[in-house]
C-alpha positions as CSV (number, residue, x, y, z in Angstrom):
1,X,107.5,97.4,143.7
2,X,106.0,100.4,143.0
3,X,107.6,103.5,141.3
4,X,105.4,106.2,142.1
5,X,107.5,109.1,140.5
6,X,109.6,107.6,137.5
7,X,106.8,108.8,134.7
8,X,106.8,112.2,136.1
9,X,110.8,112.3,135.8
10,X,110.6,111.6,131.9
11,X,110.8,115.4,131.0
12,X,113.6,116.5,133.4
13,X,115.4,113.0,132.4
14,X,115.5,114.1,128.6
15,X,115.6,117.2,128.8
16,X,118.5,117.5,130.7
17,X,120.6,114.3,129.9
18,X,122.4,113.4,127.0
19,X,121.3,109.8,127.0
20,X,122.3,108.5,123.5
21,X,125.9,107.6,123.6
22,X,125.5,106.4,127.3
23,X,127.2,103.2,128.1
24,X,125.2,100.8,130.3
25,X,127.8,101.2,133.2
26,X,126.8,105.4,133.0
27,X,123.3,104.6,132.2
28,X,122.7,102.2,135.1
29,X,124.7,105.0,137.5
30,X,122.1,107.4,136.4
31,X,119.0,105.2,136.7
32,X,119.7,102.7,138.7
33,X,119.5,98.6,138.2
34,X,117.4,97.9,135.6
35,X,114.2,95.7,136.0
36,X,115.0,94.1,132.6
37,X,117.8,92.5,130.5
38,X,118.0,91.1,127.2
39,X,120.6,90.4,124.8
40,X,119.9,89.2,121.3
41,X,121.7,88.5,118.5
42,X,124.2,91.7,118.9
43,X,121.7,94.4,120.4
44,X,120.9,94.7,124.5
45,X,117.7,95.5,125.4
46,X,117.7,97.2,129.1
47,X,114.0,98.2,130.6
48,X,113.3,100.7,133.2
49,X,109.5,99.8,134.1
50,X,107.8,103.6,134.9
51,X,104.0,102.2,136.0
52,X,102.3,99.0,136.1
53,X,98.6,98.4,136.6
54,X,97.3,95.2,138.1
55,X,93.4,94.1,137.9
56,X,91.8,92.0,140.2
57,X,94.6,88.9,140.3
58,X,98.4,89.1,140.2
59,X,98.9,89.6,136.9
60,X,99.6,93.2,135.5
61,X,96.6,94.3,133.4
62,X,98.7,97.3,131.6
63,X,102.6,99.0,132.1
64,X,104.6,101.9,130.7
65,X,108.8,101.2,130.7
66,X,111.3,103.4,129.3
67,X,113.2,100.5,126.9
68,X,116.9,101.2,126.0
69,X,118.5,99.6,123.2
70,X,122.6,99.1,123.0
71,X,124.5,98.0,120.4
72,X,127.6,95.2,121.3
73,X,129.8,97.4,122.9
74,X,127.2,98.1,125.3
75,X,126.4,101.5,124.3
76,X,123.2,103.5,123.8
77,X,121.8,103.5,120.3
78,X,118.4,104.6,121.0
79,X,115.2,104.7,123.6
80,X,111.7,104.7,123.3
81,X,108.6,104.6,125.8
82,X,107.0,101.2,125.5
83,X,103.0,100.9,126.8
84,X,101.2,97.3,126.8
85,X,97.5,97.5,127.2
């Protein structure tokens, strides 16, 4: 899937939401499902993916997400945009 406009959103998304504090129910009514979930040892990991590049196979040579952590009662500590080469 292909999320053409999600990068360009960053700026209005910070700017205008308070997004530390969020719980994941409020978060996930603000952005949607999440493409990623991962819970480890008392911190929740929830990632939005923004762009994804693919070469000449199937799997993605490069991607940008917007990575929220949560602490255990599900609530947002912190966020941070993650790039892999």
């Amino acid at each position: 899937m292909v999320y053409v406009n999600r990068s360009s959103l960053l700026p209005d998304l910070f700017q205008h939401h308070q997004l530390i504090g969020l719980s994941s129910t409020q978060l996930e009514a603000l952005l949607g499902e999440p493409q990623g979930k991962e819970i480890t040892s008392g911190e929740i990991h929830i990632t939005y993916l923004l762009e994804e590049e693919y070469g000449s196979n199937i799997d993605p040579i490069a991607s940008k997400s917007l990575l929220f952590q949560l602490d255990q009662d599900s609530v947002v500590t912190r966020y941070d945009i993650v790039e892999y080469p």
